[in-house]
C-alpha positions as CSV (number, residue, x, y, z in Angstrom):
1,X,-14.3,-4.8,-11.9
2,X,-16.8,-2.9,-10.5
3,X,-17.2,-5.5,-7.4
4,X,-13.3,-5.2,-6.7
5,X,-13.9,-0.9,-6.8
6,X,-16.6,-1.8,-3.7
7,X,-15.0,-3.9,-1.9
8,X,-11.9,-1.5,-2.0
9,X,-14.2,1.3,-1.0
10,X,-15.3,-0.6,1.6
11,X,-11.9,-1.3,3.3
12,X,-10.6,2.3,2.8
13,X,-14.2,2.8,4.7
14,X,-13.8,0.3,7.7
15,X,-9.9,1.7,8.0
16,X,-11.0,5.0,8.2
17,X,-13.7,4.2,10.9
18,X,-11.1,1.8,12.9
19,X,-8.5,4.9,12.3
20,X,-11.4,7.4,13.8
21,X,-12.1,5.4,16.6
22,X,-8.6,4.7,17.8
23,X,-8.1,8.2,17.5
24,X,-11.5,9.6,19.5
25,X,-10.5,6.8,22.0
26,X,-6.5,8.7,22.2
27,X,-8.6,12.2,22.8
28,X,-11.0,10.5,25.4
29,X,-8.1,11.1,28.2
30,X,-8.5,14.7,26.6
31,X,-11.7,15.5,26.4
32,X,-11.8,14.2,30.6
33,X,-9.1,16.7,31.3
34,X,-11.0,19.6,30.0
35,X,-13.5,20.0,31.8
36,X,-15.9,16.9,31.6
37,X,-14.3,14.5,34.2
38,X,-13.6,17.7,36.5
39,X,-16.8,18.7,36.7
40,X,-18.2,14.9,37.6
41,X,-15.7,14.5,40.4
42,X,-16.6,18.0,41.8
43,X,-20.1,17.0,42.3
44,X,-20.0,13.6,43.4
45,X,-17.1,14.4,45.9
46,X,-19.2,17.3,47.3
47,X,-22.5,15.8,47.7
48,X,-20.2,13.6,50.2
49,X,-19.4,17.3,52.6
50,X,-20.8,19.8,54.7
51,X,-19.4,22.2,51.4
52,X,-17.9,22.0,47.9
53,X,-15.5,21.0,46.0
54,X,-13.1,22.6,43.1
55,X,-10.1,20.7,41.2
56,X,-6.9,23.3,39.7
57,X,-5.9,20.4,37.8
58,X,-6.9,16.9,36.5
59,X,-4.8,14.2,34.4
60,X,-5.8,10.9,33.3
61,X,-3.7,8.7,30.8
62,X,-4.3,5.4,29.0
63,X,-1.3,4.0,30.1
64,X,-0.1,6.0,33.5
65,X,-1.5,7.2,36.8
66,X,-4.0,9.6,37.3
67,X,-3.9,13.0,39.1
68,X,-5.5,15.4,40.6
69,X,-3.4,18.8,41.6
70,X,-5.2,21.2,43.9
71,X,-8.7,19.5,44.9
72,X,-9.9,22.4,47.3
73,X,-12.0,21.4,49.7
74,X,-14.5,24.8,50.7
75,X,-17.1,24.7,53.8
76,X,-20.3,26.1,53.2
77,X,-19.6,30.0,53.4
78,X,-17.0,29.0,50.5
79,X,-13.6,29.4,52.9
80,X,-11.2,26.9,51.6
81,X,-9.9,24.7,54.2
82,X,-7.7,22.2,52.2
83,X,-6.5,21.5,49.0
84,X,-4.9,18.4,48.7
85,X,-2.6,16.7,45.7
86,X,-4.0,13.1,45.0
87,X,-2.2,10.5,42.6
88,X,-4.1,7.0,41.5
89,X,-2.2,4.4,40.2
90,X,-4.4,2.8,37.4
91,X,-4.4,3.5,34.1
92,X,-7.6,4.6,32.6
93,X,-7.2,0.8,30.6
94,X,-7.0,-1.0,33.4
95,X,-10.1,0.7,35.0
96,X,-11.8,-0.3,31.5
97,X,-10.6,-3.9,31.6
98,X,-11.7,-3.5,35.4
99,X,-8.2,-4.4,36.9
100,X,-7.8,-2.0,39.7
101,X,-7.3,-4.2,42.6
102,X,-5.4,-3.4,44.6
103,X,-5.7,0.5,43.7
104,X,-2.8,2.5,45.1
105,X,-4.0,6.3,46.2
106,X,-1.3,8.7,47.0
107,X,-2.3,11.7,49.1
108,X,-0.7,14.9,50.3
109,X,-1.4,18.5,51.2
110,X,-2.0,20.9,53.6
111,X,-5.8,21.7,55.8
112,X,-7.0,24.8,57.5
113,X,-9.3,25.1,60.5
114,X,-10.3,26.9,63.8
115,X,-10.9,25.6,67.2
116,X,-13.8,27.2,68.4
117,X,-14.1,28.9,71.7
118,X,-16.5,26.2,72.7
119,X,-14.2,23.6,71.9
120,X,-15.8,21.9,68.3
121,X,-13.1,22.1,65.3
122,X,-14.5,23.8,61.9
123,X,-13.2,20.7,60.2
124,X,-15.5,18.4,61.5
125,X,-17.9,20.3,60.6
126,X,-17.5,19.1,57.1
127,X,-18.4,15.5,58.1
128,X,-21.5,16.2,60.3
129,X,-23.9,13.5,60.1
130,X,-27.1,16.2,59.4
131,X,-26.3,16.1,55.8
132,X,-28.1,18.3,53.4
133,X,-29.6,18.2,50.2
134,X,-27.6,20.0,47.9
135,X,-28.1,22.1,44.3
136,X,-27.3,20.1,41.1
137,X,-24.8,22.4,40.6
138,X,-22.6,21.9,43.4
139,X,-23.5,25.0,45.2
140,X,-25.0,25.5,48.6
141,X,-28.0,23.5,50.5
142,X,-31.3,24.4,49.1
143,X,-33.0,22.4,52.3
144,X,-32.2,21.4,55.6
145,X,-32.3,17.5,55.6
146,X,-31.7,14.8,58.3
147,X,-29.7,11.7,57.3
148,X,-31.8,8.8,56.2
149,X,-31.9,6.4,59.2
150,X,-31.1,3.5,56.1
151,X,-28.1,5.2,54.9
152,X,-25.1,3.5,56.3
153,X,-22.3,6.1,58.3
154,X,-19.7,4.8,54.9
155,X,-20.3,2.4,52.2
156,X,-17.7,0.9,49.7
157,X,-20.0,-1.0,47.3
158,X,-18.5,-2.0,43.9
159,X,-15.2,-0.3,45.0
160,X,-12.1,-2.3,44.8
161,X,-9.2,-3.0,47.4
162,X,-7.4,0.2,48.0
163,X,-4.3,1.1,49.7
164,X,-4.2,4.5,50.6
165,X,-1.2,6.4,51.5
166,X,-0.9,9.5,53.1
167,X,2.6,11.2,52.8
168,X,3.4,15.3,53.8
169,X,0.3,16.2,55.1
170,X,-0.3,19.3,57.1
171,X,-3.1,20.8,59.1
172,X,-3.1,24.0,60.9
173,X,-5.6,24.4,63.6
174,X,-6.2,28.7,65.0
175,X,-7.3,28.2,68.3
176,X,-10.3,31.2,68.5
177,X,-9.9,31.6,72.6
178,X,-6.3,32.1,72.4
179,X,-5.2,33.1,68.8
180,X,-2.8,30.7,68.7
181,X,-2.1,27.6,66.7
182,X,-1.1,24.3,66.7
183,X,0.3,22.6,63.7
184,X,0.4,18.6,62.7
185,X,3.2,18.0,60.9
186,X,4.7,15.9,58.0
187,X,1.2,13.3,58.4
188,X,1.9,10.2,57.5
189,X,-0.2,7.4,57.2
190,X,-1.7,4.6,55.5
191,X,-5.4,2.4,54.9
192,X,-5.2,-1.1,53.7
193,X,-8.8,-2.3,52.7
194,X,-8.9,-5.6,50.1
195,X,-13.1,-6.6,50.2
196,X,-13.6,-9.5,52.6
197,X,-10.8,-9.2,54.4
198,X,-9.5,-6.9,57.3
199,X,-9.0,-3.1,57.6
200,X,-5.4,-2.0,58.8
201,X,-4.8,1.6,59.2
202,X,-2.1,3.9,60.6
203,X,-1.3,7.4,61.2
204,X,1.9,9.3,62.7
205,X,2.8,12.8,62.4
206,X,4.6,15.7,64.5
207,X,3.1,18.5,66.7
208,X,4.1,22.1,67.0
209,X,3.0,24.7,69.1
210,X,4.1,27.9,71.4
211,X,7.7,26.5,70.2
212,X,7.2,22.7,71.8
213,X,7.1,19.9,69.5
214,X,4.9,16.8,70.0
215,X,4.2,13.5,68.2
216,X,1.1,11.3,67.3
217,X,0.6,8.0,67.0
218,X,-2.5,6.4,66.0
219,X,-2.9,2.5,64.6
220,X,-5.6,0.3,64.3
221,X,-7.4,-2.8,62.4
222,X,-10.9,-4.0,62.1
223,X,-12.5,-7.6,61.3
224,X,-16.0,-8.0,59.5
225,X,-16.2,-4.4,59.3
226,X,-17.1,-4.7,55.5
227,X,-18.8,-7.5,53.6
228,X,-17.2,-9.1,50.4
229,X,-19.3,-6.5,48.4
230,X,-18.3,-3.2,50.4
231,X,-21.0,-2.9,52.4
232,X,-20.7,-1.4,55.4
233,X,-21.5,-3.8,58.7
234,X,-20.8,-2.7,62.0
235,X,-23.0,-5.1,63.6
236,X,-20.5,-8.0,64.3
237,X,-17.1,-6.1,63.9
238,X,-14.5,-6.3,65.9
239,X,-13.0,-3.2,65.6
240,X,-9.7,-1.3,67.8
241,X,-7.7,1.8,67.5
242,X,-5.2,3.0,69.9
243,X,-4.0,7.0,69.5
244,X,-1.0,7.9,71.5
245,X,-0.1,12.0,72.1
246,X,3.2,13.5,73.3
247,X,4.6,17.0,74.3
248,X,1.5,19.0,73.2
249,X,0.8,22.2,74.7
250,X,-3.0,22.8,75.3
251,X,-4.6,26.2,73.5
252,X,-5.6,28.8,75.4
253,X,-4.7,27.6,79.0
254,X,-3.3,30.3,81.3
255,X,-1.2,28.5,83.6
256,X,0.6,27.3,80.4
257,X,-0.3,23.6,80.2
258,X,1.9,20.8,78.7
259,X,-0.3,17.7,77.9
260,X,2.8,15.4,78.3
261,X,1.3,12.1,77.3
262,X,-2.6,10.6,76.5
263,X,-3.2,7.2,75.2
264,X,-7.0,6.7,73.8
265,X,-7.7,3.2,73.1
266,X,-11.3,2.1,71.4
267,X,-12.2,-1.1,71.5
268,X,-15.5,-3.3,70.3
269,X,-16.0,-7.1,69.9
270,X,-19.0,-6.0,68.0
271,X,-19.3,-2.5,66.9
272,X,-22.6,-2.1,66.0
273,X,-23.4,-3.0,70.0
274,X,-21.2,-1.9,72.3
275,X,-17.6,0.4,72.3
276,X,-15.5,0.6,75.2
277,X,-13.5,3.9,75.3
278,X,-10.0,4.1,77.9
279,X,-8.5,7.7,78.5
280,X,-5.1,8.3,80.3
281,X,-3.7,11.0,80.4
282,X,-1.1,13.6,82.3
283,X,0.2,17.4,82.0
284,X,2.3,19.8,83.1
285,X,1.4,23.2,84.2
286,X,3.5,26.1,85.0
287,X,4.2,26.7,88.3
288,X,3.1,23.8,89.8
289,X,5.1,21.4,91.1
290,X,2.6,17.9,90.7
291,X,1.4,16.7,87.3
292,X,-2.4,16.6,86.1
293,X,-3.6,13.6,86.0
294,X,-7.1,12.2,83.6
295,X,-8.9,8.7,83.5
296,X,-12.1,7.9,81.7
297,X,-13.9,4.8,81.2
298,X,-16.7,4.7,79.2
299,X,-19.0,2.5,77.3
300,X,-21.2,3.0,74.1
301,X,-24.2,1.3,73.2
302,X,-25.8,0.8,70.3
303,X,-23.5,3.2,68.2
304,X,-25.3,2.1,64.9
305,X,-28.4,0.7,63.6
306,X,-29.1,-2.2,61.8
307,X,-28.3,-0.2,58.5
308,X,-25.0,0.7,59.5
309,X,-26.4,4.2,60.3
310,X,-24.4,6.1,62.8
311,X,-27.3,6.9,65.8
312,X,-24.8,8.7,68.8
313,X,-26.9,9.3,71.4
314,X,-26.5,10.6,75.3
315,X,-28.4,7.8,76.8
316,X,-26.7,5.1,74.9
317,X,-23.7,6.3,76.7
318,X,-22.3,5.3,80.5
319,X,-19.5,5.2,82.0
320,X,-17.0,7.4,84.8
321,X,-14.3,10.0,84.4
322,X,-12.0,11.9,87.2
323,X,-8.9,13.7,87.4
324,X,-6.9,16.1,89.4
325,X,-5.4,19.6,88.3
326,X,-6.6,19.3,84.5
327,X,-6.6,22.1,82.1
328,X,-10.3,22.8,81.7
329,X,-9.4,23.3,78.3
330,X,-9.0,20.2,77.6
331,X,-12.6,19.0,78.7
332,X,-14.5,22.4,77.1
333,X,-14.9,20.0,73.5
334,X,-17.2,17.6,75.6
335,X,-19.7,20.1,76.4
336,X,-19.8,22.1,72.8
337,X,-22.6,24.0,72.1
338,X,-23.9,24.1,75.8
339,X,-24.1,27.0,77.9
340,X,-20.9,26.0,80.2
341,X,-17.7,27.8,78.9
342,X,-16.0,25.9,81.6
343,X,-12.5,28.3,81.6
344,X,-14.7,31.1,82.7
345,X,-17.1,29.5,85.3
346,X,-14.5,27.1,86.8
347,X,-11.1,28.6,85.9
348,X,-8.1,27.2,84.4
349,X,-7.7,23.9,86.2
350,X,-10.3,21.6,88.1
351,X,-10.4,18.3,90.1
352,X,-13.3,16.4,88.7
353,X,-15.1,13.1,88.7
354,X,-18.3,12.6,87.2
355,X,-20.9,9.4,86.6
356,X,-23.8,8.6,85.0
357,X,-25.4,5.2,83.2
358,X,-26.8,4.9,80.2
359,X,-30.8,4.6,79.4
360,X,-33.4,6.6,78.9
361,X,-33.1,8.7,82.3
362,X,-29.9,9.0,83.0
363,X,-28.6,9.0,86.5
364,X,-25.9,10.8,87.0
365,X,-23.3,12.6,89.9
366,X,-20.9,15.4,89.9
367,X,-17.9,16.8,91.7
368,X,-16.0,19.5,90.8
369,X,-13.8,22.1,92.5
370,X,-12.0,25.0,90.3
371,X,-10.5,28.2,91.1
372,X,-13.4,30.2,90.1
373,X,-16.1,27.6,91.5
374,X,-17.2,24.1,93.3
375,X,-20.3,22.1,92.1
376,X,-21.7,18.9,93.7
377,X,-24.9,17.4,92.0
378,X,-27.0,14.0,91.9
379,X,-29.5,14.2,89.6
380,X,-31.4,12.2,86.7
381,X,-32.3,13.6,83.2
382,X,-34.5,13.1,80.8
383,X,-32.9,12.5,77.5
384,X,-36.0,12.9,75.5
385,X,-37.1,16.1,77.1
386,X,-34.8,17.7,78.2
387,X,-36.2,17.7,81.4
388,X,-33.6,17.4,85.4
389,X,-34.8,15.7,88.5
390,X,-32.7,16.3,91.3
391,X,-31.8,15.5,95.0
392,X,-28.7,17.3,95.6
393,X,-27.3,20.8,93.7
394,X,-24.4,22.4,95.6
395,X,-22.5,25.5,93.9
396,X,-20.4,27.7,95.2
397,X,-19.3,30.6,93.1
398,X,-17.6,34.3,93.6
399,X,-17.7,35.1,89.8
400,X,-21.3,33.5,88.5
401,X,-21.3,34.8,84.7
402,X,-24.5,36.7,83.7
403,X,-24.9,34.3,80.6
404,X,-24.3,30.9,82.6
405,X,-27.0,31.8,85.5
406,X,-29.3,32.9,82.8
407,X,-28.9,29.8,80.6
408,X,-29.3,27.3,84.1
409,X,-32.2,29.5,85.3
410,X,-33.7,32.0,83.0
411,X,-33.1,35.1,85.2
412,X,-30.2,37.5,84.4
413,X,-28.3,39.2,86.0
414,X,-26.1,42.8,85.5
415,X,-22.6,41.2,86.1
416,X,-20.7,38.7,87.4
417,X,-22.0,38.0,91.2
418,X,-20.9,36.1,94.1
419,X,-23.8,33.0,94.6
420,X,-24.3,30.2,96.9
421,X,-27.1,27.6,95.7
422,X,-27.8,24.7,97.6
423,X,-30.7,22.3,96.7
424,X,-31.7,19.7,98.4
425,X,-34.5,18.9,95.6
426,X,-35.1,20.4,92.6
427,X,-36.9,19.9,89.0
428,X,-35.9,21.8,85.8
429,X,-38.8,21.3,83.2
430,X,-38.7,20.0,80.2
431,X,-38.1,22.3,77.2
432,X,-40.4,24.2,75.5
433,X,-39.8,22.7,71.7
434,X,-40.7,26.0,70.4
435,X,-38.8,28.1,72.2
436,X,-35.9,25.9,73.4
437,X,-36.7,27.9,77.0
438,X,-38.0,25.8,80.1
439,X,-41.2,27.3,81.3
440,X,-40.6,29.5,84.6
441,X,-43.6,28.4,86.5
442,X,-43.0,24.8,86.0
443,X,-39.5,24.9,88.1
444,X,-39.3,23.2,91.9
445,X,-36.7,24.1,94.1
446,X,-36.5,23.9,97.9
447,X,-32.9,24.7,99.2
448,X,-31.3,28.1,99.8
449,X,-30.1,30.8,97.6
450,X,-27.8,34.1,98.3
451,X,-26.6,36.0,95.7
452,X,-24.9,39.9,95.6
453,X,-26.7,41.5,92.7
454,X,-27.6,43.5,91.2
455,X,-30.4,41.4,89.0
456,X,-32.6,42.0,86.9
457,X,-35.7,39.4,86.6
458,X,-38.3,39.5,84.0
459,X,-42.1,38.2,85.3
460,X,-43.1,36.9,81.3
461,X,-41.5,34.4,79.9
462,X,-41.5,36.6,76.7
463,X,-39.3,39.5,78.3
464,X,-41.5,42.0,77.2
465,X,-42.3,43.2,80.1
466,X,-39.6,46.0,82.3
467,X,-37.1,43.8,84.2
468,X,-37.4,44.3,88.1
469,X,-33.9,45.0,89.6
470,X,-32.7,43.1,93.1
471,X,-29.8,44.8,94.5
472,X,-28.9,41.2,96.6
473,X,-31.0,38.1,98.1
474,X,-30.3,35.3,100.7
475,X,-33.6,33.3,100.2
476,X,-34.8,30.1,101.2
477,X,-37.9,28.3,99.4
C-alpha cells in the first residue's frame, strides 16, 4: 500500500514538474518581451554604430514572427536619426530546432540626416570605419580606438541565409549650405544571401526635391564574396553594382542645377585587389543653353587586407576625371574635410580634368577654370607625409578667401583679395604631426606672386607674436 502511495506521489510530482516547465517555457516569449531580450539587442546592435540603439517595442512568439516596432537608431550626441519597423519570420521554435534558413527580414521606416556644408552626410557617420570602444551599458565611447587591422569590414559567421526586404522606406537628407532637402522616397529593395552561394541585391526608390521628382536605381550581385561559413572574403570576389540617378536637383547650387542622369557602375574580378569605378554623368543648369557633362575612371587597389579589413587609402587610388560646366556641388563630397569649399573659391560651375596614379608618391595634374578662379598644377605628393613637390602651380583668383590662402600657405589675410601665383617649382613640407601646420621656413618657392591686401603675416609659427600688415605685393622669389 504504502509503495502504490509513492509511486502516486511521484507521478503527481513529475506532472507537476512537466506542467511547470511547459508553462515557464509559455512565459519565456514573456519574460524576452519585458525587458531582457530588449536590452540584449540594444547592446549588441550598438556596439555595431558610431551611436546607440533603443527599441519602443519587441515581440517574439513560439509559433509566429518576430518584431521589433520603433528600433531608433541615435548618433553619438543622442539625436535620433531613424527608427525603423523590422519583422522576422521565424518562430522562436524554429530558431531552437535551428531551422531558420532561409530567414525572411521585413524592413521599413523612415531616416534623418544632414548634408554638411563640406559635402560628408551625418549618416555615414554612423558606419565610419574608426570604431570605438564603447561602455557596457550602451552609452557613449569611453576611448578613441582604431579598427583592428584583423577585423573583417562585415562578417556573417554562424548566420543563416537571409532574404532581406526593404519595403516604404524613407530618408530625409537637410542640406546645411542651402537649407533645403532632398527626400528618397517609398525605398524599396531587397538582399538575397544563402551561405556558399551568391549575393544578389537591389534597391529602387523616388527622389524629391525643390518640387522635381527623381528615381534610383541600384542592382548588383557578388560571387565568392562569403565562404560557406559566413566569413567574409574579398580577396577573390567578383563583385558588381550598377546605380542609375534621374531628375535630381543638386543642393545648394545657384544657377539652379538639374542632375538629369548618372550611371556609377563598380566592378572587380577580385575585390580584395583591384575595383574599377565608371562615372557618367549630365545636368541642366538654369540659364544655360548646353548641358554639364562628368566622366571618371578610376581604379582601386588593394581595397582590403588579407583579413577582409577595409584599408581605403589615397595612394592605392589612380585613375582620371573631367567635365565641362559641372555644379561644383556635386564634387565638394570628394574633398570633405579639406580646406577647399570649392562653391566659394571656384564658383558655382567649373570645367575640370584632373590625374594622378596610384603609389606611394603620387603624381598628379590639374586643370580647372570657374567663375571665381583658374588653377593649373603638376605636382607629386607624399602620402605618408603630407609633404607636395612641384613643377608647375598656376592660380588665378579675384576673390582668394582669407581661410583658403591661410590653410595653402599659413599667412592670412584681412579679406577676400585679388591674387596671381605662378610657380614654376615649389615644395610644401611635410606636416608637423603635432601641430597638423607645415613649418614656414621649410617652404621653396620660386615663381611670382601679386596680391591686393591688406595682410597680415605672423613671423612665429606660434602666432604669438603682432601680425605685420601689407597693404599689397607683386613679388618675385
Amino acid at each position: 500500500m504504502a509503495s502504490k502511495f509513492r509511486i502516486r506521489r511521484l507521478l503527481v510530482s513529475a506532472i507537476f514538474l512537466v506542467l511547470t516547465l511547459v508553462v515557464l517555457a509559455a512565459l519565456v516569449p514573456t519574460f524576452i518581451n519585458l525587458g531582457l531580450g530588449r536590452g540584449m539587442i540594444e547592446r549588441a546592435a550598438g556596439a555595431n554604430l558610431n551611436g546607440t540603439v533603443t527599441i519602443d517595442d519587441l515581440k517574439v512568439r513560439w509559433f509566429g514572427p518576430q518584431n521589433v516596432r520603433g528600433f531608433n537608431v541615435h548618433d553619438e550626441d543622442g539625436t535620433r536619426l531613424a527608427t525603423l519597423n523590422i519583422a522576422a519570420s521565424p518562430s522562436l521554435f524554429a530558431i531552437m530546432r535551428n531551422r531558420l534558413s532561409p530567414m525572411v527580414v521585413d524592413i521599413d521606416g523612415e531616416a534623418r540626416g544632414t548634408i554638411e556644408e563640406d559635402g560628408s552626410i551625418s549618416l555615414a557617420k554612423l558606419f565610419a570605419t574608426d570604431s570605438r570602444e564603447r561602455s557596457n551599458d550602451n552609452g557613449p565611447r569611453d576611448s578613441h580606438k582604431p579598427r583592428s587591422p584583423d577585423r573583417p569590414l562585415i562578417s556573417l559567421e554562424n548566420v543563416p541565409g537571409m532574404h532581406l526586404r526593404l519595403g516604404g522606406l524613407t530618408i530625409e537628407l537637410d542640406d546645411a549650405a542651402s537649407g533645403e532637402t532632398l527626400t528618397l522616397r517609398d525605398l524599396h529593395g531587397e538582399l538575397l544571401y544563402q551561405p556558399g552561394s551568391p549575393l544578389i541585391y537591389s534597391l529602387e526608390g523616388t527622389t524629391h526635391a525643390l518640387d522635381t521628382d527623381g528615381r534610383l536605381v541600384l542592382s548588383g550581385n557578388a560571387e565568392h564574396l562569403f565562404s560557406p561559413s559566413g566569413r567574409f572574403t574579398p580577396r577573390g570576389a567578383v563583385f558588381v553594382l550598377t546605380s542609375e540617378l534621374q531628375s535630381i536637383p543638386v543642393p545648394g547650387s545657384s544657377p539652379a542645377a538639374t542632375l538629369q542622369h548618372l550611371d556609377i557602375t563598380l566592378h572587380a574580378d577580385d575585390l580584395g585587389r583591384e575595383l574599377d569605378v565608371l562615372v557618367r554623368g549630365r545636368a541642366s543648369i538654369e540659364g544655360e543653353p548646353d548641358e554639364s557633362t562628368l566622366i571618371a575612371t578610376l581604379k582601386v587597389n588593394e581595397l582590403f587586407n588579407a583579413a577582409g579589413a577595409l584599408q581605403f587609402a589615397m595612394e592605392n587610388l589612380a585613375g582620371t576625371a573631367g567635365g565641362s560646366r559641372v555644379p561644383i556641388r556635386l564634387v565638394q563630397p570628394f574633398v570633405a574635410d579639406t580646406a577647399f569649399n570649392l562653391p566659394r573659391d571656384f564658383g558655382p560651375t567649373a570645367d575640370f580634368n584632373v590625374e594622378f596614379t596610384a603609389g606611394d608618391v603620387i603624381e598628379a595634374s590639374l586643370l580647372v577654370h570657374g567663375s571665381r578662379a583658374n588653377v593649373r598644377m603638376t605636382a607629386a605628393y607624399d602620402a605618408a607625409t603630407g609633404a607636395w613637390d612641384g613643377e608647375e602651380f598656376v592660380a588665378t583668383t579675384p576673390n582668394a578667401h582669407p581661410d583658403l590662402v591661410e590653410a595653402l600657405t599659413g599667412f592670412r589675410i584681412a579679406d577676400a583679395t585679388d591674387l596671381h601665383l605662378t610657380l614654376d617649382r615649389f615644395r610644401l613640407p611635410a606636416l608637423d604631426p603635432e601641430t597638423n601646420r607645415r613649418p614656414l621656413t621649410d617652404y621653396l618657392l620660386h615663381g611670382r606672386l601679386s596680391f591686393d591686401g591688406p595682410a597680415r603675416l605672423h613671423l612665429t609659427e606660434d602666432r604669438s607674436d603682432e601680425p605685420i600688415s601689407i597693404a599689397g605685393a607683386d613679388l618675385q622669389f
